[in-house]
RODO-2510 file (C-alpha; in nm, 4 decimals, decimal comma):
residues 179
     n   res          X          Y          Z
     1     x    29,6472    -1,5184    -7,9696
     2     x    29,5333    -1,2313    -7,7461
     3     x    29,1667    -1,1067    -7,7256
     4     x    29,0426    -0,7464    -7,6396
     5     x    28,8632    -0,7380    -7,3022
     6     x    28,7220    -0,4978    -7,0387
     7     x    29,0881    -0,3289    -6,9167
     8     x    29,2984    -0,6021    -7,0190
     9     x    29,3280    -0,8435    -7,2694
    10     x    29,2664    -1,2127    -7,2273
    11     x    29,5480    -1,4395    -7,3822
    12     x    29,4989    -1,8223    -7,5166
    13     x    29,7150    -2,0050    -7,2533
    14     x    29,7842    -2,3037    -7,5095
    15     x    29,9648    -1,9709    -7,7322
    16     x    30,1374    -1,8308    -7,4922
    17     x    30,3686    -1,5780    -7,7088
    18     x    30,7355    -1,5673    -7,6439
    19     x    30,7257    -1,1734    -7,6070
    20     x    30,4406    -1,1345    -7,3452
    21     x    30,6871    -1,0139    -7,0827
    22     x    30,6550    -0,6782    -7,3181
    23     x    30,3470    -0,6010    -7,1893
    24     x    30,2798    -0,2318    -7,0364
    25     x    29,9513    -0,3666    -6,8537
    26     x    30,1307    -0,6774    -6,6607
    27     x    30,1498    -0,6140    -6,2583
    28     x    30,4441    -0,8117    -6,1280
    29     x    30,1888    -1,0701    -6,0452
    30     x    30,1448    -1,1276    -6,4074
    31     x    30,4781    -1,0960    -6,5438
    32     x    30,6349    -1,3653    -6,2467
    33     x    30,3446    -1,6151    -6,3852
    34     x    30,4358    -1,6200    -6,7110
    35     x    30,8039    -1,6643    -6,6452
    36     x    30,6849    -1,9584    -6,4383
    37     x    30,4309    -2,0294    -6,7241
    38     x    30,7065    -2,0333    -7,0461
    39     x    30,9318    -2,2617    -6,8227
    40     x    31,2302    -2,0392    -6,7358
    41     x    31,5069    -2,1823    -6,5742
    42     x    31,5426    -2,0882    -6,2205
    43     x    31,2211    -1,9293    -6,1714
    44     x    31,0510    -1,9813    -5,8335
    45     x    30,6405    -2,1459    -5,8605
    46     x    30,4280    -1,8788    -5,7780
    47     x    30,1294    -1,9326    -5,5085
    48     x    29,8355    -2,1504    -5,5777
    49     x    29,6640    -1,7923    -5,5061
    50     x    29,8570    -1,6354    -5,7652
    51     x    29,8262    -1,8739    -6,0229
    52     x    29,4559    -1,8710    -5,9941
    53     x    29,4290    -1,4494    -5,9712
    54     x    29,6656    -1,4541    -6,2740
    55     x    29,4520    -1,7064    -6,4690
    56     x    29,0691    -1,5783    -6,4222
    57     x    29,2213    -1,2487    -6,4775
    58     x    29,4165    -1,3308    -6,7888
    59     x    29,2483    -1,6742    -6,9564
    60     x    29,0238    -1,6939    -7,1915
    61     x    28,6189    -1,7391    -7,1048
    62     x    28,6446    -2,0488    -7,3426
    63     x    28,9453    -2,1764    -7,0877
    64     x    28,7828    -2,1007    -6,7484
    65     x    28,4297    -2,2197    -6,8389
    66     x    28,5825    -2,5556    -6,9916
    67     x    28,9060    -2,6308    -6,7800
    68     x    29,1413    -2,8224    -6,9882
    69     x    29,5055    -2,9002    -6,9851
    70     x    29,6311    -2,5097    -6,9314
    71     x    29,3664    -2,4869    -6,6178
    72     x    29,4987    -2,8248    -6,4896
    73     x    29,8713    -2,6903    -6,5059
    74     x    29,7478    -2,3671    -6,2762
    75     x    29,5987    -2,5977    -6,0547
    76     x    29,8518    -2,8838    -6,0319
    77     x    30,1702    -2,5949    -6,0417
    78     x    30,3724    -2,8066    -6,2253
    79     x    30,6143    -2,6765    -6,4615
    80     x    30,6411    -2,9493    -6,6990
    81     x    30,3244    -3,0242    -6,9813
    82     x    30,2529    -3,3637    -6,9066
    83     x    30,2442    -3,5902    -6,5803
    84     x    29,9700    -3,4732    -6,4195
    85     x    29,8116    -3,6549    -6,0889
    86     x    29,4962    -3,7603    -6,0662
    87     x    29,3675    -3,4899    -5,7683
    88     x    29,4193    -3,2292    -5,9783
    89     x    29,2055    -3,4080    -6,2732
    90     x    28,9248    -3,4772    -5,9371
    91     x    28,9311    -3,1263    -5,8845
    92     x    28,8614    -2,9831    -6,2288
    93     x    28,5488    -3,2375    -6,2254
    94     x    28,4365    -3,1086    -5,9265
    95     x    28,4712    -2,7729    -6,0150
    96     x    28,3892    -2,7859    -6,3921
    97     x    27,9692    -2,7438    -6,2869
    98     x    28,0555    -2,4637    -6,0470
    99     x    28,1813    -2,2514    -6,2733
   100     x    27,8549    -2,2271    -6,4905
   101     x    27,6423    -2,1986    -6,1672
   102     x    27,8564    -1,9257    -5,9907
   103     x    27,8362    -1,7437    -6,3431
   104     x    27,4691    -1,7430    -6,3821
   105     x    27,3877    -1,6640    -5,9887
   106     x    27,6335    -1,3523    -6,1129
   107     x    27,3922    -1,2484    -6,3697
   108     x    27,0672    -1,2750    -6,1826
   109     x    27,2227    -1,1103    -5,9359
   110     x    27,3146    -0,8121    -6,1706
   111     x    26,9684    -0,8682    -6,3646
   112     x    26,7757    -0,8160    -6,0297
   113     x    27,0103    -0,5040    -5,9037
   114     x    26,9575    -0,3636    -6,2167
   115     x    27,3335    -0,4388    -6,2915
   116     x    27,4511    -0,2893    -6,0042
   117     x    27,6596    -0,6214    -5,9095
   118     x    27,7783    -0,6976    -6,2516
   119     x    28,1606    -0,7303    -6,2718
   120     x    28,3094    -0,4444    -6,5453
   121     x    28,3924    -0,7052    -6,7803
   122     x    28,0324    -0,8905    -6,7903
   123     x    27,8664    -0,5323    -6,8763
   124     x    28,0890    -0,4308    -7,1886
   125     x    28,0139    -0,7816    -7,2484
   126     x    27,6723    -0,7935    -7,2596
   127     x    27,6492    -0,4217    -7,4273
   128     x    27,9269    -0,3835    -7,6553
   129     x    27,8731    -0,7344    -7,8295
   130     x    28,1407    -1,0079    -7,8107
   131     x    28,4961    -1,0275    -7,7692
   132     x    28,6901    -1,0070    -8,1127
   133     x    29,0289    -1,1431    -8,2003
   134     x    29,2514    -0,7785    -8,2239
   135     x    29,5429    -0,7873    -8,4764
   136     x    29,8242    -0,6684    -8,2447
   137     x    29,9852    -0,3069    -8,4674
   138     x    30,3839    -0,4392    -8,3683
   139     x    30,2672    -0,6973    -8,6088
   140     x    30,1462    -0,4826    -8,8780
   141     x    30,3704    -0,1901    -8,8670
   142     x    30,6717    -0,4713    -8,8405
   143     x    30,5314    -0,6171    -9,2206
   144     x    30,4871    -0,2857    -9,3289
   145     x    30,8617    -0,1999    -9,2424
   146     x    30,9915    -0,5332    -9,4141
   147     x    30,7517    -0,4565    -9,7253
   148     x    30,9214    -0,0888    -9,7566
   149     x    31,2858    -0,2399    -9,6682
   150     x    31,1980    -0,4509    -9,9609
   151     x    31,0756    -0,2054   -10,2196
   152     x    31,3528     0,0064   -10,1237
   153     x    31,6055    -0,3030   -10,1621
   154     x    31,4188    -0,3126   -10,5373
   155     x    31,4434     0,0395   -10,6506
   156     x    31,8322     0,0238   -10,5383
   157     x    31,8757    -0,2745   -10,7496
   158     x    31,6770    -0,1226   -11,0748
   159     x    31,8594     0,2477   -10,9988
   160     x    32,2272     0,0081   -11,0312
   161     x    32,0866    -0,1944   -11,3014
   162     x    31,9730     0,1686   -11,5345
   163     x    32,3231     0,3765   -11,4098
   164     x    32,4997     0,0244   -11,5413
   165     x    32,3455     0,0429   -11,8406
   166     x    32,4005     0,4222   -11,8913
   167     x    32,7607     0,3947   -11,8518
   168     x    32,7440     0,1312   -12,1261
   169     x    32,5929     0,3500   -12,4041
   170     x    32,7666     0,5134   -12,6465
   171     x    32,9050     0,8888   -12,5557
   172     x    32,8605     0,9867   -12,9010
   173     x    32,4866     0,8728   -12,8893
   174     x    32,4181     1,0205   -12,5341
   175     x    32,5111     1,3525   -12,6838
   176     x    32,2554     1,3171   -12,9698
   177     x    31,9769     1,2311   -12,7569
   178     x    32,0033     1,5110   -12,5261
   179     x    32,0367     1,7546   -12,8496
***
């Protein structure tokens, strides 16, 4: 599931979909992540840096205010779901009441300079309402294609079924009715 945000979209890291290396907006940073992230085969681990960078850029606010399993994974830069150590479960407690604090002293901090030191994505935020789930338009145009393919399929089958039963009729009577 992917969410409209500032410049980019934030993406549910439990959902990771399997075509997100499509993406026009990815930097390489992005795009080597989530080949880490989907567990490719021979794919290198990127930095602890870049895991981070890639997930407060990319996550969703639900994910980085409440660090859960995906958060853990960035931090512990394993590749595999389960096993995690202990450290890394220390270090989300520790930093699970940061994250509020830092976030507020963010938003005094813009609220005092006026919003001069409000991150972009904190002022479309707080003045163009909240984020909204987007409907991604591959999706729709794609069931729009398959319903046309399959009206079209339809109108083949009833355009056979009425020539069948034309050739069927009666010459004699064809010739009447067009008299």
């Amino acid at each position: 599931v992917i969410t409209k945000n500032a410049e980019m979209d934030r993406i549910d890291f439990s959902k990771v979909p399997p075509n997100i290396f499509k993406r026009e907006d990815f930097t390489e940073e992005d795009i080597c992540f989530f080949y880490w992230w989907r567990q490719n085969k021979d794919v290198y681990r990127p930095s602890f840096s870049s895991r981070l960078r890639v997930f407060f850029r990319r996550a969703e606010i639900s994910q980085i205010l409440l660090p859960g399993l995906e958060f853990e994974r960035v931090i512990s830069g394993e590749r595999e779901k389960v096993n995690r150590t202990h450290g890394t479960r220390l270090f989300l407690f520790i930093l699970f009441p940061i994250i509020p604090i830092v976030l507020t002293a963010l938003f005094l901090l813009g609220f005092f300079s006026l919003g001069l030191f409000w991150p972009r994505w904190l002022k479309r935020y707080l003045f163009f309402g909240p984020l909204e789930k987007v409907s991604l338009l591959e999706d729709d145009v794609k069931d729009t294609k398959d319903k046309i393919d399959e009206m079209q399929s339809k109108i083949a089958n009833m355009q056979e079924s009425l020539d069948t039963l034309l050739e069927k009729r009666p010459k004699k009577r064809a010739q009447d009715d067009d008299l």
